[in-house]
VEXGUFI-832379 format. One record per residue (C-alpha): residue in three letters; x, z, y. Coordinates in nm, 3 decimals, decimal comma. Example, Ala and Ser with C-alpha at 12.3 -4.5 7.8 and 13.67 -1.06 7.14 Angstrom:
! VEXGUFI-832379
<atom residu="ALA" xx="1,230" zz="0,780" yy="-0,450"/>
<atom residu="SER" xx="1,367" zz="0,714" yy="-0,106"/>
***
This chain:
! VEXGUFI-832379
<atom residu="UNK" xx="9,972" zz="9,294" yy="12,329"/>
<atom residu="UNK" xx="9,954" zz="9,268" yy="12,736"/>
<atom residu="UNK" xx="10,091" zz="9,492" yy="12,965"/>
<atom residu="UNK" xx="9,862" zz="9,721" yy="12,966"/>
<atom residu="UNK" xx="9,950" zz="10,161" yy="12,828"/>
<atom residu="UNK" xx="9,734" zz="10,099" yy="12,546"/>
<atom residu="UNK" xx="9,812" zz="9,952" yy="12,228"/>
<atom residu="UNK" xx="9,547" zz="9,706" yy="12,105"/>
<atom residu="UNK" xx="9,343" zz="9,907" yy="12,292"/>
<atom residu="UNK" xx="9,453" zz="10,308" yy="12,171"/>
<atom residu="UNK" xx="9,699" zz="10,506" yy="12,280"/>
<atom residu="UNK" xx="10,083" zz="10,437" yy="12,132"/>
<atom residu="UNK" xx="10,142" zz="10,654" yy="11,832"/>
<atom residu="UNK" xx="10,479" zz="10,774" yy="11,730"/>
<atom residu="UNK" xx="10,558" zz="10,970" yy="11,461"/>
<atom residu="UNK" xx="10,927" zz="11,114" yy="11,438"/>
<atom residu="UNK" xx="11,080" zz="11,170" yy="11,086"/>
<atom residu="UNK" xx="11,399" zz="11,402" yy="11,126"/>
<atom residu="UNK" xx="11,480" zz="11,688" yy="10,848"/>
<atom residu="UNK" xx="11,665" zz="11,912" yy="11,171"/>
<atom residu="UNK" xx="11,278" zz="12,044" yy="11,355"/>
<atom residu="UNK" xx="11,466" zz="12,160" yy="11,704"/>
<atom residu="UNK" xx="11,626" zz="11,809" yy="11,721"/>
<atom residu="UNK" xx="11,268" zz="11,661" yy="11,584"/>
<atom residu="UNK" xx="11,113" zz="11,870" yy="11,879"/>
<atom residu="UNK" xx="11,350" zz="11,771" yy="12,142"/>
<atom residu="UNK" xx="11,302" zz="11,385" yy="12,089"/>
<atom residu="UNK" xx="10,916" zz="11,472" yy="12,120"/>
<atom residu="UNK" xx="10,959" zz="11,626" yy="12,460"/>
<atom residu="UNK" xx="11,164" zz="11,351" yy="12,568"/>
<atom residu="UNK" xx="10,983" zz="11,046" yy="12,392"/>
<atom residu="UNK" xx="10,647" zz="11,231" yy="12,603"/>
<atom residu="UNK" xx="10,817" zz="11,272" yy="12,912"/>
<atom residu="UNK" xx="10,981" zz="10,867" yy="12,868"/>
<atom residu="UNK" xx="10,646" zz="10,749" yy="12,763"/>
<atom residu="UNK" xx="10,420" zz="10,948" yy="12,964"/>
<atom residu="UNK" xx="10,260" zz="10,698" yy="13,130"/>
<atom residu="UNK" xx="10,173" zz="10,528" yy="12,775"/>
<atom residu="UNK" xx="10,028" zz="10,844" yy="12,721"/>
<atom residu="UNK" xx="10,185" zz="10,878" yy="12,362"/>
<atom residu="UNK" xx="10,012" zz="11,056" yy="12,048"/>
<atom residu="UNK" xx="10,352" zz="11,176" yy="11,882"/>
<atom residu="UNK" xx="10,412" zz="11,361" yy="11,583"/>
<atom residu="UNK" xx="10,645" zz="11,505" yy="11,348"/>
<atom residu="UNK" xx="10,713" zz="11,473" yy="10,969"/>
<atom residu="UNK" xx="11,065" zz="11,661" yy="10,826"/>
<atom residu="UNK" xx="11,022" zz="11,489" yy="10,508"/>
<atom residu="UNK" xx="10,993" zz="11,139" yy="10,341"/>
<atom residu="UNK" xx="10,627" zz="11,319" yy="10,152"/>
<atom residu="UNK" xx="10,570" zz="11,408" yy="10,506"/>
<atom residu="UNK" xx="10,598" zz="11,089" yy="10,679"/>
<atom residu="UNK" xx="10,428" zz="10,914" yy="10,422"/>
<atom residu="UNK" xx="10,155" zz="11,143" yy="10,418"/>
<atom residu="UNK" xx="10,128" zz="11,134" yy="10,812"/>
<atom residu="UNK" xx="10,113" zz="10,720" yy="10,799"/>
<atom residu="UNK" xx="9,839" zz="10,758" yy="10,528"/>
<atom residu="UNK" xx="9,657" zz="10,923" yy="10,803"/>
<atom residu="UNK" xx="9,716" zz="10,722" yy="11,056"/>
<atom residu="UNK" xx="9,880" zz="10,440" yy="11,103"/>
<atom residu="UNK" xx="10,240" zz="10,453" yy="11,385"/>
<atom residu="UNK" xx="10,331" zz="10,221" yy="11,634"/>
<atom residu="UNK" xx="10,626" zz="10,360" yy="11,601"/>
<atom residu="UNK" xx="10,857" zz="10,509" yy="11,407"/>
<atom residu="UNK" xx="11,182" zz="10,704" yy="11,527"/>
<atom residu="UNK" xx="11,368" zz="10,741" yy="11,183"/>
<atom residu="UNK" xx="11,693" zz="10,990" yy="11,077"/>
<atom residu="UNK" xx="11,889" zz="10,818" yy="10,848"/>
<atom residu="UNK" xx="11,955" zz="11,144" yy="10,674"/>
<atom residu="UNK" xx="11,686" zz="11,306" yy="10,576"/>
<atom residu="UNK" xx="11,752" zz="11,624" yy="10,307"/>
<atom residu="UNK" xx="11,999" zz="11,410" yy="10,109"/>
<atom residu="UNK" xx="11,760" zz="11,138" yy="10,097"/>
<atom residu="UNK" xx="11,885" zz="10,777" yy="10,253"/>
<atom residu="UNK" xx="11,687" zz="10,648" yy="10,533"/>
<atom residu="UNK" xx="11,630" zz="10,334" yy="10,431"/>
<atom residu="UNK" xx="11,491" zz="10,438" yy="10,127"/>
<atom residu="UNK" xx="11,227" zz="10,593" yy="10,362"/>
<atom residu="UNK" xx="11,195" zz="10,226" yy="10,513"/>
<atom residu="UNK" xx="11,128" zz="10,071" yy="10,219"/>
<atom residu="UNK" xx="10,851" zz="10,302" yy="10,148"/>
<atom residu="UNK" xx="10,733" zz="10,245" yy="10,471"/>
<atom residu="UNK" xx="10,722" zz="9,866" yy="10,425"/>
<atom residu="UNK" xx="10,376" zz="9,794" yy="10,387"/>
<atom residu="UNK" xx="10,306" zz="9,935" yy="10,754"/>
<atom residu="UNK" xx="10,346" zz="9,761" yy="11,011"/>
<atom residu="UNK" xx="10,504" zz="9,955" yy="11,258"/>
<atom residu="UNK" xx="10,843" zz="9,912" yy="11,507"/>
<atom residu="UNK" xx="11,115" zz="10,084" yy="11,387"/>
<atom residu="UNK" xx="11,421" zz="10,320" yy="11,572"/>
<atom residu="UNK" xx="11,671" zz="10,470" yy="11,446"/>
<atom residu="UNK" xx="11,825" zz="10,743" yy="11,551"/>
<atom residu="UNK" xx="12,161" zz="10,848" yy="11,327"/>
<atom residu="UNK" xx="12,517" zz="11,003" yy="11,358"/>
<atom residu="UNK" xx="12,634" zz="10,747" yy="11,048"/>
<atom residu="UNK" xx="12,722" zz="10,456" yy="11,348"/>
<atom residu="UNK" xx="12,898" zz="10,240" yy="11,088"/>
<atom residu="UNK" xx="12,528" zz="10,199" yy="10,903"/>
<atom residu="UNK" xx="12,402" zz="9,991" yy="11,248"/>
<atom residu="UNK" xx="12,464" zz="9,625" yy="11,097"/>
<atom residu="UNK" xx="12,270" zz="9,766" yy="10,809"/>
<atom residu="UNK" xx="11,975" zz="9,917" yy="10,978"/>
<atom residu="UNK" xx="11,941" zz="9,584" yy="11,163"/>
<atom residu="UNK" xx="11,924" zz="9,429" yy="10,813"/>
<atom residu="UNK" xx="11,649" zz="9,593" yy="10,707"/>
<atom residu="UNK" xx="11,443" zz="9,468" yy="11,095"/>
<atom residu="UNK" xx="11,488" zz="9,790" yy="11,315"/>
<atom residu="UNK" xx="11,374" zz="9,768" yy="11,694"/>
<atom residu="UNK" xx="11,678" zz="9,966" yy="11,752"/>
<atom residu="UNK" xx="11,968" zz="10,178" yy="11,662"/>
<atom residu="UNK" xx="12,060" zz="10,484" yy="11,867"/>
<atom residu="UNK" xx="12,367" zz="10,680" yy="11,793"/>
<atom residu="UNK" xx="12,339" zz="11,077" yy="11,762"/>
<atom residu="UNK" xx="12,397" zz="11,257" yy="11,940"/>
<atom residu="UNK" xx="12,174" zz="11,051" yy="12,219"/>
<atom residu="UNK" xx="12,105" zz="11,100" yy="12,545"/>
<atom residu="UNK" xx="11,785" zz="11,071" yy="12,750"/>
<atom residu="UNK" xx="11,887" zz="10,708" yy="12,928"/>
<atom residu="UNK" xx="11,981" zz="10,591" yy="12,605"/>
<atom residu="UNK" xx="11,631" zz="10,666" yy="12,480"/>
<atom residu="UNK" xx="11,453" zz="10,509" yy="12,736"/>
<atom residu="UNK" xx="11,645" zz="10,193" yy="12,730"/>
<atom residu="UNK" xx="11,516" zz="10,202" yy="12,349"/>
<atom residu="UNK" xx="11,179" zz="10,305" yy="12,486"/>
<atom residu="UNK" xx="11,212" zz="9,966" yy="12,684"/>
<atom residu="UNK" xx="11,256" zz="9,750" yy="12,417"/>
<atom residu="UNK" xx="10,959" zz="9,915" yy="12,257"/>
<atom residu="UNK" xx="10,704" zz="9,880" yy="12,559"/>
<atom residu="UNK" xx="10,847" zz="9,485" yy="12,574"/>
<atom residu="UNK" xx="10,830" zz="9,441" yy="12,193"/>
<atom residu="UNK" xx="10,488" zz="9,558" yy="12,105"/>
<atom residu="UNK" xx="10,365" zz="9,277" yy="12,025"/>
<atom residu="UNK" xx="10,624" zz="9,090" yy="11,816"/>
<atom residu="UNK" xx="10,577" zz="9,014" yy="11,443"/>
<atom residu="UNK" xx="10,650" zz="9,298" yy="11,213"/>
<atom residu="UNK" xx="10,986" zz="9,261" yy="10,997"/>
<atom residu="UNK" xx="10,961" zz="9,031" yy="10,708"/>
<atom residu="UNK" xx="10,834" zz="9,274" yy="10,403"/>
<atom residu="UNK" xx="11,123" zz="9,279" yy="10,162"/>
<atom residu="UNK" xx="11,036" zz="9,585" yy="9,944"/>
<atom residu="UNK" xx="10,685" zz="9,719" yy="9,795"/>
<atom residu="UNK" xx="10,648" zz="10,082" yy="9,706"/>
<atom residu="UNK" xx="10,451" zz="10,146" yy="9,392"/>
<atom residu="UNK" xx="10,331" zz="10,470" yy="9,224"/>
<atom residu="UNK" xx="10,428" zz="10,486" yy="8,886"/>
<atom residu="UNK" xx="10,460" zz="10,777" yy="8,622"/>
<atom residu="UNK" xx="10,816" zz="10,804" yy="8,714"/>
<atom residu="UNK" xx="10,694" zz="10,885" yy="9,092"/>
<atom residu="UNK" xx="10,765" zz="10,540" yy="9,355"/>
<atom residu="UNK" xx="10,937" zz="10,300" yy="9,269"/>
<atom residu="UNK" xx="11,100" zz="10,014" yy="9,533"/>
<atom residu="UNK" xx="11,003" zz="9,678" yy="9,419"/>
<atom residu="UNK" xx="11,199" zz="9,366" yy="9,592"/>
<atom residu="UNK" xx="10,983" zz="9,169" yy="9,638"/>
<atom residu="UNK" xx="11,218" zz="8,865" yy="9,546"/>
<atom residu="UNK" xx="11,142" zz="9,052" yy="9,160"/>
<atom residu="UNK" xx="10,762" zz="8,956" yy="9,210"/>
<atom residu="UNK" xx="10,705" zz="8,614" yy="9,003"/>
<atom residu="UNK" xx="10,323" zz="8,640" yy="9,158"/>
<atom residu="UNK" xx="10,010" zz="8,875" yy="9,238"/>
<atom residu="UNK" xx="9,726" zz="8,910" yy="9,064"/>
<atom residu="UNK" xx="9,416" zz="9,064" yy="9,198"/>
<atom residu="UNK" xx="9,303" zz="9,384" yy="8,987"/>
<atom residu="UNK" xx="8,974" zz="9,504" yy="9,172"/>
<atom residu="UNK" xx="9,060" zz="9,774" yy="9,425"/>
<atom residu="UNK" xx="9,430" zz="9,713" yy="9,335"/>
<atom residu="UNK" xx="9,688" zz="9,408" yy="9,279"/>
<atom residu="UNK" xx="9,901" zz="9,387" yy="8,987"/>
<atom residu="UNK" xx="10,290" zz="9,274" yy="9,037"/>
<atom residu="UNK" xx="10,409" zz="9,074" yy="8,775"/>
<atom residu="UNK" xx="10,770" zz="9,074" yy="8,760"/>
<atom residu="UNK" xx="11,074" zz="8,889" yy="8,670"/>
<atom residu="UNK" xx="11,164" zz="9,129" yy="8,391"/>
<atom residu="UNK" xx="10,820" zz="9,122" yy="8,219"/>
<atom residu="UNK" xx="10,660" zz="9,423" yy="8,364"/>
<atom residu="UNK" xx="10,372" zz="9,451" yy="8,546"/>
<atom residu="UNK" xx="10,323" zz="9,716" yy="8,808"/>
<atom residu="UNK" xx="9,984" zz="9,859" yy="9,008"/>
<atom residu="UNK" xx="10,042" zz="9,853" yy="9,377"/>
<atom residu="UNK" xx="9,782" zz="10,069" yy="9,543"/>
<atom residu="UNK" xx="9,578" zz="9,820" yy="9,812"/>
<atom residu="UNK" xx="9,367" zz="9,467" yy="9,702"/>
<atom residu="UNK" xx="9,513" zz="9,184" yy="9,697"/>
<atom residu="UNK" xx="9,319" zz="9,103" yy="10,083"/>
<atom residu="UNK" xx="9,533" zz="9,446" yy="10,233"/>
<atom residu="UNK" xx="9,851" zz="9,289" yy="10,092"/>
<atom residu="UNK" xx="9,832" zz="8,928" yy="10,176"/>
<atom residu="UNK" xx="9,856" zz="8,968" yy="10,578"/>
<atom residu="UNK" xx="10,190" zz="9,158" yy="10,542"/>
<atom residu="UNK" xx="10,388" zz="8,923" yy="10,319"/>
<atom residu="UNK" xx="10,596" zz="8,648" yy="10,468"/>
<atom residu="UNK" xx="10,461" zz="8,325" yy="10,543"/>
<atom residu="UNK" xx="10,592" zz="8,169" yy="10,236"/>
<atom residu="UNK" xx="10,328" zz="8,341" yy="10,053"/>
<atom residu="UNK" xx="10,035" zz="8,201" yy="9,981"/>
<atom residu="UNK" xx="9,679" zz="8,200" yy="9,813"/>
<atom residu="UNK" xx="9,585" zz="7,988" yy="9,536"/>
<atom residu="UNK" xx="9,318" zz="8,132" yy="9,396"/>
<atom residu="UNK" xx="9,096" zz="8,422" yy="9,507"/>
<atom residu="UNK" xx="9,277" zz="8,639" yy="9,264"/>
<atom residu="UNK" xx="9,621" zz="8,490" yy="9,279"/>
<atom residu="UNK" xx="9,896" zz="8,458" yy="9,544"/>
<atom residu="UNK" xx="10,238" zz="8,340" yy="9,459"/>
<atom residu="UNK" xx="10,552" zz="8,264" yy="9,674"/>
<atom residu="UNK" xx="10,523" zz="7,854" yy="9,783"/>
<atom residu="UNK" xx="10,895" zz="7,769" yy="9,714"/>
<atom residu="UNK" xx="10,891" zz="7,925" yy="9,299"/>
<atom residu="UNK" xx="10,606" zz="7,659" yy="9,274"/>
<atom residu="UNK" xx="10,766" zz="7,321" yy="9,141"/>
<atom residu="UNK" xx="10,423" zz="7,125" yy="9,058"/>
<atom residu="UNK" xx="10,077" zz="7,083" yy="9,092"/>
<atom residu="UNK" xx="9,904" zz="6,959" yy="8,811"/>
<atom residu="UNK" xx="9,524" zz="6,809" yy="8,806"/>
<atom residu="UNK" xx="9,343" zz="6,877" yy="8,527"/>
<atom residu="UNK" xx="9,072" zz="6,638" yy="8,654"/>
<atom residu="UNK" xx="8,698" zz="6,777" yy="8,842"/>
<atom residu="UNK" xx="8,916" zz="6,914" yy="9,078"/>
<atom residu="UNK" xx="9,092" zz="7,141" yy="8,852"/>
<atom residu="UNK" xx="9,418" zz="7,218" yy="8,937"/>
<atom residu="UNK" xx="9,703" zz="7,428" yy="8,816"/>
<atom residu="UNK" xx="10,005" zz="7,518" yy="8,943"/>
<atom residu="UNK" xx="10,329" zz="7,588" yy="8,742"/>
<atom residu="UNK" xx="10,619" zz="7,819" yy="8,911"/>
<atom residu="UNK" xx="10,970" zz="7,838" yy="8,830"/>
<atom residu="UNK" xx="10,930" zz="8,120" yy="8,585"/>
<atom residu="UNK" xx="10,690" zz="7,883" yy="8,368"/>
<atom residu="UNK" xx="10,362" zz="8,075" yy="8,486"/>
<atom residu="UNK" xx="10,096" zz="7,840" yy="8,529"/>
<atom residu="UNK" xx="9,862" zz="7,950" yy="8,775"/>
<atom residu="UNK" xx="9,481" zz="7,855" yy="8,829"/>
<atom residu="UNK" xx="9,422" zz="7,699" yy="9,210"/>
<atom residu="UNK" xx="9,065" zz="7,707" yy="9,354"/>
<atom residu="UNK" xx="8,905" zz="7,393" yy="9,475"/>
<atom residu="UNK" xx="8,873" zz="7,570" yy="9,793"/>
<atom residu="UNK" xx="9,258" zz="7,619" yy="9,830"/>
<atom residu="UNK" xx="9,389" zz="7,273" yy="9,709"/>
<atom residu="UNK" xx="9,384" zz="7,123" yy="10,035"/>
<atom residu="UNK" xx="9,545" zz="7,434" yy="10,223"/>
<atom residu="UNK" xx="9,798" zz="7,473" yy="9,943"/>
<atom residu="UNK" xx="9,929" zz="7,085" yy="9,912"/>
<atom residu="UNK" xx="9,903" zz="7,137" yy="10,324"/>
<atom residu="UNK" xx="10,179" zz="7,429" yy="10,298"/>
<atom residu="UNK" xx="10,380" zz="7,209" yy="10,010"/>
<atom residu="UNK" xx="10,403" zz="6,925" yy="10,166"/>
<atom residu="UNK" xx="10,436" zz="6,560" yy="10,097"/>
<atom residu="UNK" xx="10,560" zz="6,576" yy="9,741"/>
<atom residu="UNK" xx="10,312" zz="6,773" yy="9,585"/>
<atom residu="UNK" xx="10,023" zz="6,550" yy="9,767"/>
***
């Protein structure tokens, strides 16, 4: 991202998501004072509707996360969060929930109560890291009747595009709406992932064969049993990614 105070060419934005506003507030006026020279846009959300509504406003570079947040866990918050792409730091009393937080790809974990020179060496690491990969998406969050629901993504047998949505078709039968097309959600899966067919993407290693069905036709046939059309125009990119044996 260079070395430059801008990021991709704005101004960083931070948002802060702590339930406790005078400790919310105090973080601010540090973070501003630590980043001043970035010039930071930072705001503050005291809930997880909050946060969520602030990221569907605009998009965070970073994200400065309470790990308890009016009885609700933190990383439930993350895995809500997943589909941005944003650097995460946390900032929690609960010390033994560190290994954890680094599970789930934080920047950072910072125990409460901080101090200022413990914040900037966080701040650091942010400035550094702003251009690194985002954490590999492990969870989707999907609107339901039952309110959001946190879908491991291990639980997805493949995608299928549904016009201004995707459909998640999971292990256990269901199949759930997740709110962006299927163009939104293919840049923020893992690598693995790939596209088969304009209106299919599937995990690469659940696919055990390619089969040719002659013309060019091809199908491919996952672990679960799907069988999945391929496009002529992904063939060679897909047998590419699978490698020798399915040549």
């Amino acid at each position: 991202m260079g070395n430059g105070h801008r990021h991709h060419g704005r101004l960083m934005r931070i948002l802060i998501v702590e339930d406790e506003r005078p400790t919310a507030e105090d973080i601010r006026a540090l973070a501003e004072r630590l980043l001043k020279n970035d010039r930071p846009s930072v705001r503050i959300a005291t809930t997880l509707g909050e946060a969520l509504a602030a990221l569907d406003e605009e998009p965070a570079d970073a994200v400065l996360l309470d790990l308890n947040l009016h009885a609700k866990d933190g990383f439930d918050v993350l895995q809500h969060m997943t589909s941005e792409a944003f650097q995460t730091i946390v900032i929690s009393a609960n010390i033994h929930r560190a290994i954890e937080a680094y599970e789930h790809g934080v920047l950072d974990f910072i125990p409460k109560p901080y101090t200022m020179e413990r914040l900037k060496t966080a701040f650091d690491r942010l400035k550094k890291g702003r251009a690194p990969e985002a954490a590999p998406l492990k969870f989707l969050s999907v609107k339901s009747g039952r309110g959001i629901q946190v879908v491991p993504l291990a639980d997805v047998r493949f995608f299928r595009s549904a016009n201004v949505y995707v459909e998640l078709h999971l292990a256990d039968g269901r199949t759930l709406l997740y709110g962006k097309p299927l163009k939104s959600l293919l840049p923020l899966l893992p690598p693995r992932y790939v596209r088969l067919h304009k209106s299919y993407v599937a995990d690469a290693e659940s696919i055990v064969r390619l089969e040719s069905h002659g013309g060019g036709e091809y199908r491919a046939v996952l672990k679960s049993g799907d069988v999945l059309p391929v496009s002529r125009r992904e063939v060679s990119a897909l047998k590419s990614k699978l490698g020798p044996a399915f040549g």
